[in-house]
VOLUM-327353 format. One record per atom (N, C-alpha, C): x, y, z. Coordinates in steps of 0.05 Angstrom, whole numbers, plus 32768, in hexadecimal, padded with zeros to 4 digits. Each point is the difference from the previous one (the first is absolute). Layout:
! VOLUM-327353
XYZ/...
END
This chain:
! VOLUM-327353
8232806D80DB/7FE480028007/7FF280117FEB/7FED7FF47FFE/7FE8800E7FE7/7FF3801E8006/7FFF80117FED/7FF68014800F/7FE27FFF800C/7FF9800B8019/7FE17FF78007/7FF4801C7FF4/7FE97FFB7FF9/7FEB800C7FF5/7FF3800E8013/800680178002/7FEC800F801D/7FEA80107FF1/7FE980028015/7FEB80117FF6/8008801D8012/7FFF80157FFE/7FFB80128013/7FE2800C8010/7FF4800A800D/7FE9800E8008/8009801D8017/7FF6800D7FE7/80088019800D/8012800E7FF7/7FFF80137FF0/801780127FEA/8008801C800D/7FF88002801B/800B8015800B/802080037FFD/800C8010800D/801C80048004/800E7FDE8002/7FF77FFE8014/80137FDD800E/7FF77FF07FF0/7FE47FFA7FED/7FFD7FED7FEA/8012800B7FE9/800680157FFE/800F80037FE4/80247FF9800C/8001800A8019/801C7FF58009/80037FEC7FF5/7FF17FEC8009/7FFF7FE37FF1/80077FF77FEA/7FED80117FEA/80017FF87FF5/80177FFF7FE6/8011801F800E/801E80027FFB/80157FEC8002/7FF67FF4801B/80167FEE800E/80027FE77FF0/7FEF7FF87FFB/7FF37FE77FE8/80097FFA7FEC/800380247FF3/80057FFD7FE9/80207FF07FF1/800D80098012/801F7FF57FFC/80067FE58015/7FE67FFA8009/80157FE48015/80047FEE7FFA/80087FEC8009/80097FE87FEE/7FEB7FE78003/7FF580048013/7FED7FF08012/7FDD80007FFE/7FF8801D7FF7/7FE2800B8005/800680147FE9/7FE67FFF7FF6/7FF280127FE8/7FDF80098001/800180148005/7FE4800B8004/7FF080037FE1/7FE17FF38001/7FFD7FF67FED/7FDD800A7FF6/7FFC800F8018/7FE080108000/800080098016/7FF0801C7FF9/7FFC800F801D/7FDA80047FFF/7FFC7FFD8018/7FE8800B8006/7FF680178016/7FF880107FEC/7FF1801F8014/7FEA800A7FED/7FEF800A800B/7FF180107FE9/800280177FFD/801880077FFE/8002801E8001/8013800A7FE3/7FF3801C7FF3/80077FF97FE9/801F800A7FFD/8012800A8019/80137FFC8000/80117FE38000/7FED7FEA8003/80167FF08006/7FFF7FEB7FE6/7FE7800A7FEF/7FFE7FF07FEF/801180077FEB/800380277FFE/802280067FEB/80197FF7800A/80027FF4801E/801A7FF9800D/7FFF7FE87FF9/7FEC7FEC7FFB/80067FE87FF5/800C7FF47FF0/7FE980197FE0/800680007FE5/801980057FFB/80108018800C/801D80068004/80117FF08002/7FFA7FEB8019/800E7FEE8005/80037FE17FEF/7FE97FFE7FF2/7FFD7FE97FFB/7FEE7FED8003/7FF17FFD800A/7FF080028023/7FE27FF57FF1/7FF27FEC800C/7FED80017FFC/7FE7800D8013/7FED800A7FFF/7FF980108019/7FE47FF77FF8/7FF580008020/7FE27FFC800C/7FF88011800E/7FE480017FFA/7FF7801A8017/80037FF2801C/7FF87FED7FF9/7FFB7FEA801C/800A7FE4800E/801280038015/80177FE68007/7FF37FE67FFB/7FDE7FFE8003/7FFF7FDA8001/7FFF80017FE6/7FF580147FE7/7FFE7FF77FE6/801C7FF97FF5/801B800C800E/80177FFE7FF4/800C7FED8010/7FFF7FF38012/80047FE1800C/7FF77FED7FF1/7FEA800A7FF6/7FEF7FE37FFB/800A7FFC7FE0/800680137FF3/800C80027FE3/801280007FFF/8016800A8008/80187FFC7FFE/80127FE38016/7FEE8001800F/80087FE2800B/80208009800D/800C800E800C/801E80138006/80097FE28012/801180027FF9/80197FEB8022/7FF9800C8020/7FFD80228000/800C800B800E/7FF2801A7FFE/7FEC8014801C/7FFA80197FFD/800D80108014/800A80117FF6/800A801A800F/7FE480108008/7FF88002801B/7FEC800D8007/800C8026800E/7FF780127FEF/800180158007/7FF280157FFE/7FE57FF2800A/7FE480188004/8008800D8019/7FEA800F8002/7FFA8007801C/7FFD7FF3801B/800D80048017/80057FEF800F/7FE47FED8008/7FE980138001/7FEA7FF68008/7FF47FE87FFA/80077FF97FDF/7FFD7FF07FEB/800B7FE87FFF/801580028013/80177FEA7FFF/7FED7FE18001/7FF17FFD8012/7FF37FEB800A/7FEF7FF57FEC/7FF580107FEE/7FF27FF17FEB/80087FF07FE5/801680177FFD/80127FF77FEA/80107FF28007/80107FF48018/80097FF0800D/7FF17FE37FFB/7FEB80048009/7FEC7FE68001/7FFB7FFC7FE0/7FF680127FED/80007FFD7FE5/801A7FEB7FFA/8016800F8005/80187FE87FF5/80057FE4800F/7FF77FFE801E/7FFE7FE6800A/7FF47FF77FEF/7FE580037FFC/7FE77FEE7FEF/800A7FF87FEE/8011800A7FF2/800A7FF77FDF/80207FF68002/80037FF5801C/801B7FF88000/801780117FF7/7FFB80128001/801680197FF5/800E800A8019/80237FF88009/800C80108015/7FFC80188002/7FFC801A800C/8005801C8001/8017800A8011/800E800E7FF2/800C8015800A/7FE880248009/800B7FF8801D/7FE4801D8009/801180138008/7FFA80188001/800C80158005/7FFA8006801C/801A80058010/7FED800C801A/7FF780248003/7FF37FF68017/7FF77FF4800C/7FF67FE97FFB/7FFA7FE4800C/7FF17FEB7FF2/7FE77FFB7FFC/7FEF801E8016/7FED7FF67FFB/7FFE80218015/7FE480138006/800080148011/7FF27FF9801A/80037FE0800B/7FF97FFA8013/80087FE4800A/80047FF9801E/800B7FE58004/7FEE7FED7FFC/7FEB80078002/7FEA7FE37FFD/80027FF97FE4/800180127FE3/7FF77FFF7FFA/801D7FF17FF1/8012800A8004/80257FEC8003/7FFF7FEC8004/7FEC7FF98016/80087FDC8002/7FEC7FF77FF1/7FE980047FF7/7FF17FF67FED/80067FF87FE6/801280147FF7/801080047FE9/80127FE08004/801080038018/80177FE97FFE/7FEC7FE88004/7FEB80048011/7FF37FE08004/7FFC7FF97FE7/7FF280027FF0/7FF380057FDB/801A7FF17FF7/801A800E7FFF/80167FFD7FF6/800B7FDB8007/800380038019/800A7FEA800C/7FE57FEA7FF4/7FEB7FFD8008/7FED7FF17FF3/7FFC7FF57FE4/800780157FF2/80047FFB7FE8/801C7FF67FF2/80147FFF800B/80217FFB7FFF/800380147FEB/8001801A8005/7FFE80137FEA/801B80108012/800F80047FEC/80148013800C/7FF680228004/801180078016/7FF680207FFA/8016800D8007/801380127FF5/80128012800B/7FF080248002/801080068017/7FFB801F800A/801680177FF1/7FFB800C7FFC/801580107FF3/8006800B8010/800E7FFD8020/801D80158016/80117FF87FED/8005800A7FEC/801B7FFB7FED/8019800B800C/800380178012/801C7FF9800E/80027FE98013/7FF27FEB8002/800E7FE98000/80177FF67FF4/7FF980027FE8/800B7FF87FE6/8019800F7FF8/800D800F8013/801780197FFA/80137FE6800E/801880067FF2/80117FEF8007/80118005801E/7FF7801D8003/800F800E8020/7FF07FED8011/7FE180067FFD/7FF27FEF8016/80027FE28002/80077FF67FE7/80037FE98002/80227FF58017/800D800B7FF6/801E7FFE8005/7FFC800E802B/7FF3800E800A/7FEF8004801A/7FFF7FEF8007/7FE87FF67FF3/7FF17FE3800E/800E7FEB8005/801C7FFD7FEC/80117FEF8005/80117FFF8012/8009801B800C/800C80078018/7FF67FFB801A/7FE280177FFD/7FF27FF2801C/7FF87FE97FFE/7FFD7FE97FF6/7FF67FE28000/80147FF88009/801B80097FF1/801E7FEC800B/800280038027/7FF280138009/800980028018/800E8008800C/800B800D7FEE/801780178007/8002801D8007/7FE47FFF8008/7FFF8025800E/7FF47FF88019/80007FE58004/7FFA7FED8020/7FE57FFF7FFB/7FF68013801D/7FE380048004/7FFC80197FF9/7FE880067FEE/7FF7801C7FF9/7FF880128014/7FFF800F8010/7FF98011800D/7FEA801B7FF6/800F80087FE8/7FEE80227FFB/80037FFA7FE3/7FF380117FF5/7FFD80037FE1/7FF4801F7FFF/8007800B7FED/7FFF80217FFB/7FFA80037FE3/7FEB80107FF1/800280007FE7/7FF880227FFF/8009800A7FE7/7FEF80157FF8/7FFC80037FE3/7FE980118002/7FFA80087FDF/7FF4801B8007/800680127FFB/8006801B7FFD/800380067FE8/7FED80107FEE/800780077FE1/7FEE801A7FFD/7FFC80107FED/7FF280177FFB/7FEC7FF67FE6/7FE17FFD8009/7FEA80087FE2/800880157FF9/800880097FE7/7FEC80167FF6/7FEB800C7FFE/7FF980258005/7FE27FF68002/7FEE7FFD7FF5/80087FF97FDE/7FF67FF47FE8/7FF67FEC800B/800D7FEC8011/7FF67FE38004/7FE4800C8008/7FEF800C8014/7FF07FFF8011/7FF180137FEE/7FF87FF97FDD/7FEB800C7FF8/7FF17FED8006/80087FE97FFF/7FEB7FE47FFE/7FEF7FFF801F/7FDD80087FF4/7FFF80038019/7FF87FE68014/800C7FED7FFF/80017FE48014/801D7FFC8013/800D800F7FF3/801880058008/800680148017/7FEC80128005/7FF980118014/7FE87FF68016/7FF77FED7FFE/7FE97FE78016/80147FE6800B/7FF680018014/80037FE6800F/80057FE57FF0/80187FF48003/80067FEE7FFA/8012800B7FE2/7FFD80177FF8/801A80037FEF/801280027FFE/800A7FFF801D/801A800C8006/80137FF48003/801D80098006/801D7FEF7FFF/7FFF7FE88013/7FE77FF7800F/800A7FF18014/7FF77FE27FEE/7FE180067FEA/7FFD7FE57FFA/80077FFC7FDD/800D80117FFB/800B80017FE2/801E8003800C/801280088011/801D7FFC7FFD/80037FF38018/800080038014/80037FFB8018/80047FDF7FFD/7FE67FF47FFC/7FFC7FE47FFD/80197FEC7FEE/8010800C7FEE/801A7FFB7FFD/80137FFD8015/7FFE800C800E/801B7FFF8016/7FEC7FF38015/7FED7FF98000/7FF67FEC8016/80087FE97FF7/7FF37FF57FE7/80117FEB7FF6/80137FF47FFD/801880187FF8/801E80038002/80037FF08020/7FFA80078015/7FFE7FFE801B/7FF97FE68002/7FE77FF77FF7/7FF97FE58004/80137FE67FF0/800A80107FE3/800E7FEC7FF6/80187FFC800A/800C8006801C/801C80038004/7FF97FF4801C/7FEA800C8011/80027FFA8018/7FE97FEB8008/7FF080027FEF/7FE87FEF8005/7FE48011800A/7FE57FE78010/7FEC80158003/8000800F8016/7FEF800F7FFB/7FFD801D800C/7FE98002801C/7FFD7FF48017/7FED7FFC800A/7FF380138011/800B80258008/7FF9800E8007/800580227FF5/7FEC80107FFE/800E80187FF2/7FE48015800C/802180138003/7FEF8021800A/800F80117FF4/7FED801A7FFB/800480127FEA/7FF2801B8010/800E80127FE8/7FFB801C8006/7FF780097FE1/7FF480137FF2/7FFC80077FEB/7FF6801C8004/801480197FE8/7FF780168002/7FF880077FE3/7FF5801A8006/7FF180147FE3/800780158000/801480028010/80078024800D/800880107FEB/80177FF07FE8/800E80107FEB/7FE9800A7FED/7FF47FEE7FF2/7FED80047FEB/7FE380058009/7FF97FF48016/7FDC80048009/7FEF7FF57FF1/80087FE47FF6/7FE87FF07FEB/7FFA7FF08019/7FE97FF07FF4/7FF87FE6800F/800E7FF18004/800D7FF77FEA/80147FEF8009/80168002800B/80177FEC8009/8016800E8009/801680097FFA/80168007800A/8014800E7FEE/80157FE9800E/80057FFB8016/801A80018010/7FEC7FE38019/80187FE97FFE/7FF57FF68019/80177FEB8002/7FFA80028026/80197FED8006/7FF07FEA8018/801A7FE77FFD/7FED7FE58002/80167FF6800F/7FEC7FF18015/80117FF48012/80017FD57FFD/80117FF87FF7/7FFC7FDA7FFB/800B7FF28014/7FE97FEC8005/80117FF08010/7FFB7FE37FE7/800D7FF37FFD/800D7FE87FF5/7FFB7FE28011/7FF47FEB7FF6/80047FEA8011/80127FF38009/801580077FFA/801E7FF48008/800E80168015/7FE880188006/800A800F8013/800B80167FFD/801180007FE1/800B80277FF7/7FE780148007/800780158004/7FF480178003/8010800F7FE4/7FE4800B7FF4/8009800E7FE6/7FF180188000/8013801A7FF2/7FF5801B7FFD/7FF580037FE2/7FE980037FF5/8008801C7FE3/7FED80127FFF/801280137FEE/7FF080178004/800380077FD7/7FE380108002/7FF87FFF7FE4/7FF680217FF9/8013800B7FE9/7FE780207FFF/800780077FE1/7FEC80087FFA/800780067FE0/7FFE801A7FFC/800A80198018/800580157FFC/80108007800D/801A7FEE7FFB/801680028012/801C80057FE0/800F8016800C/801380017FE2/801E7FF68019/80027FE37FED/800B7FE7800A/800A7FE97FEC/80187FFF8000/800D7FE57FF5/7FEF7FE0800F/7FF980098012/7FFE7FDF8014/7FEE7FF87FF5/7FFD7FF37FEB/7FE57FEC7FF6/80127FE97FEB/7FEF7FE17FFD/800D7FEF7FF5/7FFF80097FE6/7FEF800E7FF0/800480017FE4/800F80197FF8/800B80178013/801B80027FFE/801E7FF67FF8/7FF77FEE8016/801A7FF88014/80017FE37FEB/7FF17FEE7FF6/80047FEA7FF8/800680027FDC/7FFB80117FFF/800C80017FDB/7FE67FF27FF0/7FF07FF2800D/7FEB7FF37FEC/7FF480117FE4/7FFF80148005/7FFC80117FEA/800280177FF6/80097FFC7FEB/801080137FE9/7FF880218012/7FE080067FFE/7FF080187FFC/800D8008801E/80107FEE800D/80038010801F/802080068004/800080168006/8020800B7FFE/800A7FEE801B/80157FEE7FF8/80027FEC801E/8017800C800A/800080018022/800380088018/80187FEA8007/801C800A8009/800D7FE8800C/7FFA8005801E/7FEA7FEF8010/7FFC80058015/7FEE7FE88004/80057FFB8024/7FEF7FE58001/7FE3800D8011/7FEE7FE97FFC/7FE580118009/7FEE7FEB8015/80147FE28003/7FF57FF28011/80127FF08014/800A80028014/80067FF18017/7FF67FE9800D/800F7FEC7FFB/7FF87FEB800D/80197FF6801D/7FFC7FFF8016/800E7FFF8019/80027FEB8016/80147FEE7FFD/80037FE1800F/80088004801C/80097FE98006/80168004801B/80177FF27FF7/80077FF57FE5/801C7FFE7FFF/8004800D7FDD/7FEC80117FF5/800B800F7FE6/7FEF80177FFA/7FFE800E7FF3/7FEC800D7FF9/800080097FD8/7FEB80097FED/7FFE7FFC7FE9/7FF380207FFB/800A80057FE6/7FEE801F7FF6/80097FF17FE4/7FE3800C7FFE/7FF980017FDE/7FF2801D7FFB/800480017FE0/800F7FF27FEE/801A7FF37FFC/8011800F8009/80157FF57FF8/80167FEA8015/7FEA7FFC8014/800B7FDC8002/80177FFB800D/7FFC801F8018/802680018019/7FF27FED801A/80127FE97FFD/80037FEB801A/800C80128010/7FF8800F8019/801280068015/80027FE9801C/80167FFB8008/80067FF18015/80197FF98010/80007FF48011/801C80038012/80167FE57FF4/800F80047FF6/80137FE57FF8/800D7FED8025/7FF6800D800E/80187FF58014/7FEB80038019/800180098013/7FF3800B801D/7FEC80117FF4/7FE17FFC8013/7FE880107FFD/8004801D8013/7FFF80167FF4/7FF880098013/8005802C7FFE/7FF280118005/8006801C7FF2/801D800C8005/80137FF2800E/801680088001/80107FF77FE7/7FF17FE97FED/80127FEA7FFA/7FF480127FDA/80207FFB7FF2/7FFD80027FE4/7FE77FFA7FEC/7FF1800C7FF3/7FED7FF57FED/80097FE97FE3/7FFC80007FF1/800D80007FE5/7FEA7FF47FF4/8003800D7FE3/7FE580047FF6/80087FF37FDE/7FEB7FF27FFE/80137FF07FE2/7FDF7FFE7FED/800280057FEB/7FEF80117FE5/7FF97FE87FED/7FEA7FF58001/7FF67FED7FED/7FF4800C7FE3/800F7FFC7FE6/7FF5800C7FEF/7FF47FE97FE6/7FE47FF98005/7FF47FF47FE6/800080117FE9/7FFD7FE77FF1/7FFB80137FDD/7FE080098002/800380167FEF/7FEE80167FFC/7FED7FE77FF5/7FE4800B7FFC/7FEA7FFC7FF6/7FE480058002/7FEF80007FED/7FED800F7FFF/7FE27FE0800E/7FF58018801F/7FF17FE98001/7FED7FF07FF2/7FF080197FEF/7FEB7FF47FF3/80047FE97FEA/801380037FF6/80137FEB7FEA/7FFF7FEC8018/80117FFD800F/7FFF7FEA800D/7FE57FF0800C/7FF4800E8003/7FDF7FFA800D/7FF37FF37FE8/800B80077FE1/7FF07FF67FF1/800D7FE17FF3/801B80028009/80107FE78004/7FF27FE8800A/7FF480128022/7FFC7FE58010/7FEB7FF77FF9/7FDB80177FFA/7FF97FF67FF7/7FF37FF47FE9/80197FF97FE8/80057FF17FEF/7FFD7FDF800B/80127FFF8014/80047FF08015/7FF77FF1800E/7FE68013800E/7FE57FF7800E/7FF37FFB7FF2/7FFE80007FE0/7FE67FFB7FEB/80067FDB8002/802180077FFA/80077FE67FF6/7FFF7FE68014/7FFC800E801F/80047FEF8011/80157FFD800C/801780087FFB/801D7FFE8007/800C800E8019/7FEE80188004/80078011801A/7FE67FFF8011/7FFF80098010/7FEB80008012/7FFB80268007/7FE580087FFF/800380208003/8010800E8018/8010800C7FF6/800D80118014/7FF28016801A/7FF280067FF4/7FE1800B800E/7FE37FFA7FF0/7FF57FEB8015/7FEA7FF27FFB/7FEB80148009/7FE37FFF7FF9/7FEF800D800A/7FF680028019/800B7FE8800E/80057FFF801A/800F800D8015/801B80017FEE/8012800F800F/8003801E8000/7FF3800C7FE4/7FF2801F7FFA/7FEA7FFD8011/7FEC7FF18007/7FF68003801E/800680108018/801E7FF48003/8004800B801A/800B80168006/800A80097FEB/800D801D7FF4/7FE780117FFB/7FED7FFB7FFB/7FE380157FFC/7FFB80038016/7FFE7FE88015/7FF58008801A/8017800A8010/801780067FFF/801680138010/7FFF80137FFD/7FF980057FE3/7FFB801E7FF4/7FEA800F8007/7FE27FEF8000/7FEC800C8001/7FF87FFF8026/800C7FEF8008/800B800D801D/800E801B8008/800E80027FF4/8009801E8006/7FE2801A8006/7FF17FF87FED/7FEE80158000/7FE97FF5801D/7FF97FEC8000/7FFD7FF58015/8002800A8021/802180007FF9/800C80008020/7FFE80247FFA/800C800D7FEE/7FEB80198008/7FEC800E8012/7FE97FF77FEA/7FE27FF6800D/80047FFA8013/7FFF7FEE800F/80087FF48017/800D800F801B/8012800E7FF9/8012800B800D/80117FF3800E/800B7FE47FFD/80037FE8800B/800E7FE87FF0/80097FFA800E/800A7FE37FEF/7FEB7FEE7FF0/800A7FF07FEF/7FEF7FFA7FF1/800D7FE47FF1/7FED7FE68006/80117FEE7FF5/7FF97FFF7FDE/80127FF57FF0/7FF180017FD8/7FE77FE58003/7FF380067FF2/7FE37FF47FFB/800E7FE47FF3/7FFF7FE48008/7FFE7FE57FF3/7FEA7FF47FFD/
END
């Protein structure tokens, strides 16, 4: 396969991830970035990079296969629509968009136009989750019953000079949290009720520190997680999953998944179940699925290579990052609420 020609938008941290990932793949080559910022125009020159102050002037000139969208979440929807118009697939960063209406608009546009769009939940794309999904689909943990996740990690309190990061809506529930909802939905499916608790007790910002969530699932599991970023704690997936270098990884699992004839923890992928007679008198035995290592974002830029070409279909469509915004942005919701709370469709 030819390498695809991607444009980037957006040279923050996760646009320059990118534009690392690119650099060596076999598949995709990043080939202009656009920001107007005069940091990103020396990150270009550095790179190679042709740079724009502005994404439609660098669509429309460079003509790319393929845009990696990684502005600000708010932004998603315009520059989204910018690349429908010009027949250009995007890769979007999630969130997909900082609202549900404004998600399915995105995918209607998309679908209308036969324009591909992938979401970047790039632990999709981790080979543990994949090698999961293959377990619970096979049917072999029966019927799901419960699901348990945590993410428990410590900010620094360097993190919280940024002052948006201390207001509403900065907090671990819709920047980390929303990972392990996903994780949740890609394993068990959708999410059709959720109640929550959320505190400020540790730190006293606006936003929150610590909150725990109650799921109910359409196939009926009842699922727990609980989320705090001033918790000093192994239990979080970018620990526990090795995805990256910068995180001293944890051999410890941080998500439970629970049948009536098996049960699953990840990361590391222990089938527990009864070989013979059901029942707590009766022997467990527990047997260890180990895929090969790999890095998701490489793989994400595999697939979409993939989705440009037509060959795969998106793994998470703007549709299906839909329903993961509205589980997430339920949580705060059922809060509010004090009450159950179904996700916004």
């Amino acid at each position: 396969m030819a390498r695809r020609r991607l444009a980037v938008i957006g040279a923050g941290a996760i646009g320059r991830m990118h534009v690392e990932r690119a650099r060596l793949h076999p598949q995709a080559e990043a080939v202009a970035i656009a920001d107007p910022s005069p940091a990103a125009r020396e990150f270009a020159q550095r790179e190679g990079l042709r740079w724009f102050e502005g994404y439609e002037a660098m669509l429309d000139e460079v003509r790319p296969e393929g845009a990696i969208v990684a502005t600000p979440n708010a932004t998603h929807v315009d520059v989204g629509l910018a690349c429908i118009a010009r027949g250009v697939p995007a890769l979007i960063e999630k969130p997909v968009t900082d609202n549900v209406d404004e998600a399915l608009r995105l995918a209607r546009a998309a679908d209308e136009a036969n324009v591909p769009l992938l979401v970047g939940h790039h632990r999709r794309h981790n080979p543990i989750l994949r090698r999961a999904r293959e377990i619970v689909q096979s049917g072999r943990l029966g019927t799901p019953v419960t699901a348990n996740a945590l993410a428990t990690f410590y900010k620094p309190d360097a993190y919280f000079d940024v002052e948006w990061r201390r207001r509403a809506g900065g907090g671990p529930v819709l920047i980390n949290l929303i990972h392990d909802v996903d994780i949740m939905r890609f394993l068990l499916g959708d999410i059709v009720e959720v109640q929550a608790l959320t505190s400020n007790a540790v730190r006293g910002f606006e936003v929150e520190d610590t909150a725990a969530v109650l799921l109910r699932f359409a196939n009926g599991a009842l699922g727990t997680l609980a989320v705090s970023d001033c918790a000093a704690s192994p239990w979080n997936w970018d620990l526990a999953a090795g995805e990256a270098a910068h995180y001293p990884r944890q051999q410890v699992n941080t998500h439970f998944l629970i049948g009536t004839d098996a049960s699953l923890t990840l990361p590391q992928l222990d089938v527990w179940e009864y070989r013979a007679r059901k029942g707590w008198h009766e022997p467990l035995t527990v047997e260890r699925s180990t895929p090969h290592s790999g890095d998701p974002y490489h793989e994400q830029l595999r697939h979409f290579a993939a989705v440009i070409a037509r060959e795969e279909a998106p793994l998470c469509s703007a549709d299906d990052a839909a329903r993961t915004l509205a589980a997430t942005l339920a949580v705060h919701q059922a809060v509010a609420a004090r009450g159950p709370v179904a996700p916004a469709r």
